[in-house]
N, C-alpha and C positions, 0 to 999 in steps of 0.2 A: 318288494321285500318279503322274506319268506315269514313265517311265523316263529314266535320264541317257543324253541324244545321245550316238552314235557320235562320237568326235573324231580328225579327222587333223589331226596338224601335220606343215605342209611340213620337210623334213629336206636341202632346200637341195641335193638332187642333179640332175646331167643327166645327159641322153642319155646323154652322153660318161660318164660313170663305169660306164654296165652296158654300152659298146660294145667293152669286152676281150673280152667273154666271149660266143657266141650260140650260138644252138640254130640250126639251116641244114638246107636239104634236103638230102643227099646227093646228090651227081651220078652216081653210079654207080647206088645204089640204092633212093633217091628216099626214102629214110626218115629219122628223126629222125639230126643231127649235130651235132657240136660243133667250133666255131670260134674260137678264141684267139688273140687276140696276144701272144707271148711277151715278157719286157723286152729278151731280150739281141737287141743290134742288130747288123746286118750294113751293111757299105758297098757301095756299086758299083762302076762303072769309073771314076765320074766322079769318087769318096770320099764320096759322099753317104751317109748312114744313115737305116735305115729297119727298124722292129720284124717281127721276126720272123712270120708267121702260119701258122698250125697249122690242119690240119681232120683231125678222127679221126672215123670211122663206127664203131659195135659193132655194126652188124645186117650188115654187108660186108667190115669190116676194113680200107678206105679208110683210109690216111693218110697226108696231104698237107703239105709243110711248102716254104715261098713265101714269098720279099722282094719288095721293091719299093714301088714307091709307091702307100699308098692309092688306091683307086676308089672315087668317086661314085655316082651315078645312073649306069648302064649305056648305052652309046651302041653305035647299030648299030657294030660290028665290032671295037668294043673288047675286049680280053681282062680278064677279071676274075678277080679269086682268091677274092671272098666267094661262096659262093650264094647263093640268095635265102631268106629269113626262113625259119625254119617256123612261129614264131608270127605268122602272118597270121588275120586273118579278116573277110570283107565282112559290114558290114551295111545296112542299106536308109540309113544316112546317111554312111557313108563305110569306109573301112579302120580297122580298131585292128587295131595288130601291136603287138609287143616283145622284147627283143633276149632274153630270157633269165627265167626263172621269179621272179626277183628282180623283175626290171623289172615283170613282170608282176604282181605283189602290189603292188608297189606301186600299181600303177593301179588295182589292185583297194580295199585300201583306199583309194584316193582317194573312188572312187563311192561305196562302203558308208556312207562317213560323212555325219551328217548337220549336225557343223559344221566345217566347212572352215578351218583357222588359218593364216595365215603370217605372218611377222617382220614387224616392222613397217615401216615405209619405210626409215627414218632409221637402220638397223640395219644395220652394212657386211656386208659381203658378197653373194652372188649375189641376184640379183634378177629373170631370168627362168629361173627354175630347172624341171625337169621338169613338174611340174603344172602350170604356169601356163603352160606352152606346148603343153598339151594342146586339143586342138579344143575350141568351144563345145558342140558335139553331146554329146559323153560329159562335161562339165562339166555337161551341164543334169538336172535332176533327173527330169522326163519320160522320159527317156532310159535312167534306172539298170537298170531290168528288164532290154531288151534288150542293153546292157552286159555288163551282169554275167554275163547267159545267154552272151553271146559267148568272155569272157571262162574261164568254168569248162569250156565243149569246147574252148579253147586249152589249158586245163591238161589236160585227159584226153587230148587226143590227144599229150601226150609221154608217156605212159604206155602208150598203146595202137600210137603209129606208130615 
């Protein structure tokens, strides 16, 4: 008898729920960081409100704390308060990054399993939830080895950087 498939079921999260919290390169010292958005809000001049954001480094002692209005994708001359990921990593079919070790298991059980489950249509709520807006490339089963390889020097290197 063979063994019982790995099972994931979708657990109906997005992006936006692991986007409080990220790991960042440092600017000063280009090592692992930590990036938070706090709940308590501040206003501006104009009375607008906007959540607090935090970055602390422990290998530097960097820490930052910044309102304003979220930033995008980065444009020449723009000022920005995130850094850039440090859970990045290229592979010969495109980028997988993630915002935080959380985020990242989760993507990782995504791949490991070998039956895929989610709600059924007619089931309210979210419906293009984080896995399902993941690339074809790291959905495809061809693909898992190098995933996964990708995947576990993401995790070592918050341990090692």
């Amino acid at each position: 008898m063979s063994p019982a498939p790995v099972r994931f079921h979708d657990t109906r999260r997005t992006a936006y729920d692991f986007a409080e919290s990220a790991l960042v390169r440092c600017p000063r010292c280009d090592r692992v960081a930590h990036f938070e958005q706090r709940p308590g809000r501040t206003a501006d001049a104009r009375g607008r409100t906007y959540p607090e954001r935090r970055l602390v480094c422990r290998s530097c002692g960097l820490s930052r704390i910044g309102n304003g209005p979220h930033c995008g994708p980065r444009r020449p001359g723009q000022r920005c308060y995130r850094p850039a990921l440090w859970l990045r990593a290229e592979t010969r079919h495109g980028e997988l990054w993630a915002y935080n070790l959380e985020h990242l298991d989760l993507i990782r059980r995504f791949v490991v399993a070998d039956l895929r489950e989610r709600a059924p249509w007619y089931d309210t709520g979210r419906k293009m939830t984080l896995v399902a807006r993941l690339p074809a490339w790291i959905k495809s089963a061809k693909n898992r080895g190098e995933v996964l390889r990708a995947i576990d020097r993401l995790r070592a290197s918050v341990t090692s950087g």
